[in-house]
Z-matrix of the N, CA and C atoms (Angstrom, degrees):
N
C 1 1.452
C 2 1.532 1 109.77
N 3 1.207 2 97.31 1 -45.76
C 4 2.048 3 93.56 2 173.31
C 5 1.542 4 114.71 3 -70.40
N 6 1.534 5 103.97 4 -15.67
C 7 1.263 6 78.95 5 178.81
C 8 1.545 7 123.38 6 -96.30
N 9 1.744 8 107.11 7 7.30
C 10 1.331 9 108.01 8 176.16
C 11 1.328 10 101.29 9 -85.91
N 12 1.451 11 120.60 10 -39.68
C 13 1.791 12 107.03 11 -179.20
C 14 1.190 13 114.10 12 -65.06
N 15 1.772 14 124.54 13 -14.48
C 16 1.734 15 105.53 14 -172.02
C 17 1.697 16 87.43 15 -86.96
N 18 1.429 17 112.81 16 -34.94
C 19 1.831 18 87.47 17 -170.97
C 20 1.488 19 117.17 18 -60.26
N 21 1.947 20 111.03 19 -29.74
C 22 1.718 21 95.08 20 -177.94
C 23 1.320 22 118.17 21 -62.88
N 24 1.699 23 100.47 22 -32.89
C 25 1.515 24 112.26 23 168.20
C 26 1.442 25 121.51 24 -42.00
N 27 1.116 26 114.43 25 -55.79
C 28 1.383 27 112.30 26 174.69
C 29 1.507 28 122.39 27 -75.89
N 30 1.296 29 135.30 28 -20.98
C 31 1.578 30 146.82 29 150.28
C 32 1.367 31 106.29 30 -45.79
N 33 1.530 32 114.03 31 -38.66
C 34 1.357 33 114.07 32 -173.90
C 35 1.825 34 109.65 33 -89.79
N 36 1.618 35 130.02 34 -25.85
C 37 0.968 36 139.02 35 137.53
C 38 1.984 37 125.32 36 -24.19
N 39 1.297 38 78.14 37 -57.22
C 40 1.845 39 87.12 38 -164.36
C 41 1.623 40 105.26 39 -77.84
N 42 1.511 41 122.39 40 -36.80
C 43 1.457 42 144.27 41 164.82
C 44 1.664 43 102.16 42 -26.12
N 45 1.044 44 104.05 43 -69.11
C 46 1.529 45 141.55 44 -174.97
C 47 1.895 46 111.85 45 -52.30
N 48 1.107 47 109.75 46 -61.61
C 49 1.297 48 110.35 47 179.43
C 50 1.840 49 121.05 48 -121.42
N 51 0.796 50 106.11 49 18.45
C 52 1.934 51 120.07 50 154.34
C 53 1.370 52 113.99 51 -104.96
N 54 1.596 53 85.96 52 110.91
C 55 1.958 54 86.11 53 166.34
C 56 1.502 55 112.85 54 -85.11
N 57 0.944 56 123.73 55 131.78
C 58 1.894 57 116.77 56 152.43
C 59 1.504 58 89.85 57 105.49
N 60 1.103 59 118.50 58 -123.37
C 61 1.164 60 112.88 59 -156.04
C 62 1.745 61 113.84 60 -86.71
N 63 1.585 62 120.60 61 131.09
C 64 1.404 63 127.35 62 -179.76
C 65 1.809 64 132.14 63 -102.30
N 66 1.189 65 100.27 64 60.94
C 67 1.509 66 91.59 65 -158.84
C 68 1.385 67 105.62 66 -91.01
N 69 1.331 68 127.17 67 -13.51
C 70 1.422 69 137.63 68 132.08
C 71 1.380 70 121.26 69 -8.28
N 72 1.307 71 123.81 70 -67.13
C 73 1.630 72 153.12 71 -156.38
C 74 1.271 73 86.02 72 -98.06
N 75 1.045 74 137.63 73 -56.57
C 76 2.048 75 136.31 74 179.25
C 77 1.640 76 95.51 75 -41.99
N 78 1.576 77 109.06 76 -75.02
C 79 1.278 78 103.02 77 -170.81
C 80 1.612 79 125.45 78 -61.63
N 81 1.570 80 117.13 79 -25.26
C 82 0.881 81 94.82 80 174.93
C 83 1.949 82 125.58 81 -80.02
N 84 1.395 83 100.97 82 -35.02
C 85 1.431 84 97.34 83 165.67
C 86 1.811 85 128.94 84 -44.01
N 87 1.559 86 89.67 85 -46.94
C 88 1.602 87 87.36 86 167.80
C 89 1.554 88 122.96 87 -79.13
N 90 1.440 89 129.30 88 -8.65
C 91 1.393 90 114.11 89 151.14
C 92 1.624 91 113.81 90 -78.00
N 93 0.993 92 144.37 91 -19.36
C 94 1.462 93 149.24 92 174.89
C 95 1.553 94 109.25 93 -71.91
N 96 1.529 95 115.26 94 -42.97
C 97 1.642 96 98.71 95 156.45
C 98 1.747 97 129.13 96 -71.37
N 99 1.847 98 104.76 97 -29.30
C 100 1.326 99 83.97 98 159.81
C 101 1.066 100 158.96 99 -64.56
N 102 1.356 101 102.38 100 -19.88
C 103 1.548 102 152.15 101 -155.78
C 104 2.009 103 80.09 102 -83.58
N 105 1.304 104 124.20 103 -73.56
C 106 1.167 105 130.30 104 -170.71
C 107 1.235 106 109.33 105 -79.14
N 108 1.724 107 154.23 106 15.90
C 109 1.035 108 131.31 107 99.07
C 110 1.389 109 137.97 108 -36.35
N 111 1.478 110 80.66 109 -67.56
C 112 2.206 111 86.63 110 -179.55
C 113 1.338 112 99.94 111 -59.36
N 114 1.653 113 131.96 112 -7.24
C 115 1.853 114 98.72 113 164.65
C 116 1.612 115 91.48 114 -82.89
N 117 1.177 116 112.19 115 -48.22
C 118 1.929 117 100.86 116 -163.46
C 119 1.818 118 110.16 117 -47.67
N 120 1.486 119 116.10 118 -30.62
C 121 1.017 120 97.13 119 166.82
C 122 1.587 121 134.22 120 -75.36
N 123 0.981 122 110.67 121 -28.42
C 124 1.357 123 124.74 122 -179.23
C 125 1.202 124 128.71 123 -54.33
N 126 1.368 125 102.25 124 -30.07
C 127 1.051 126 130.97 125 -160.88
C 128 1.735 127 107.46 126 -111.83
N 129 1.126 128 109.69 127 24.79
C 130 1.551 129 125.13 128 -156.00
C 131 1.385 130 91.24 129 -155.30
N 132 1.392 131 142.22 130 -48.74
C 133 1.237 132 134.50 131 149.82
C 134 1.538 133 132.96 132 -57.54
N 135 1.704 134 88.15 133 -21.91
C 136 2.447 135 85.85 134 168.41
C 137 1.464 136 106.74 135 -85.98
N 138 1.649 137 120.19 136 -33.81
C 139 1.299 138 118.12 137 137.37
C 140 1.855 139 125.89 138 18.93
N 141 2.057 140 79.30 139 -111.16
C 142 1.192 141 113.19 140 162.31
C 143 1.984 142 118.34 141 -32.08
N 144 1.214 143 111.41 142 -65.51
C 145 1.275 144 118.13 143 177.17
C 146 1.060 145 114.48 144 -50.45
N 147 1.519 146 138.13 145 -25.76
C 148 1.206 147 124.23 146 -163.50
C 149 1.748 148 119.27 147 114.32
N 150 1.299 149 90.54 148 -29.72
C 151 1.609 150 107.02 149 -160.07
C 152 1.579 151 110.59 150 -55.20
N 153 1.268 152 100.72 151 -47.34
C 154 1.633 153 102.35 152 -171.70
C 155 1.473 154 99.32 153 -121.06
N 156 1.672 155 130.63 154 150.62
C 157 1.417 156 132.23 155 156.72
C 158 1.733 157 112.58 156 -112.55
N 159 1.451 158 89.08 157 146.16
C 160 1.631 159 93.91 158 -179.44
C 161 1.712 160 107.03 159 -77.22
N 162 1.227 161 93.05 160 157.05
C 163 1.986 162 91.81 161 -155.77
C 164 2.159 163 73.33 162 -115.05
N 165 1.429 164 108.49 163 95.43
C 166 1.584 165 95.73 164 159.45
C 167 1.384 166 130.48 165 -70.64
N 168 1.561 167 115.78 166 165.95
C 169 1.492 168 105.17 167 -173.31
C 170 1.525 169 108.06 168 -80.85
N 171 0.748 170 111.68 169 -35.51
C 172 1.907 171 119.88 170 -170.91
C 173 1.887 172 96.57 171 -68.81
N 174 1.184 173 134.81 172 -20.17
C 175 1.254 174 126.28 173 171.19
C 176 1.737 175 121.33 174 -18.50
């Protein structure tokens, strides 16, 4: 999880002070979505395992 806010953080860093061309801000946005898959999956496999239960609101 920190490491998806330091990469937007830093996408939002590089945005900011690169003129012209950003391939800086490319990469970091696209590690920050990977970054936030592999939690959605992960987190979909402790799921699966047993590990964690979803607490619904209507319970």
């Amino acid at each position: 999880m920190l490491g998806i806010v330091f990469s937007l953080g830093s996408a939002l860093f590089h945005l900011m002070t690169d003129k012209g061309d950003s391939k800086k801000m490319v990469r970091a946005l696209t590690l920050r979505v990977a970054l936030s898959v592999g939690l959605f999956l992960a987190l979909m496999a402790a799921w699966a395992a047993g590990l964690i239960q979803p607490l619904g609101a209507g319970r």
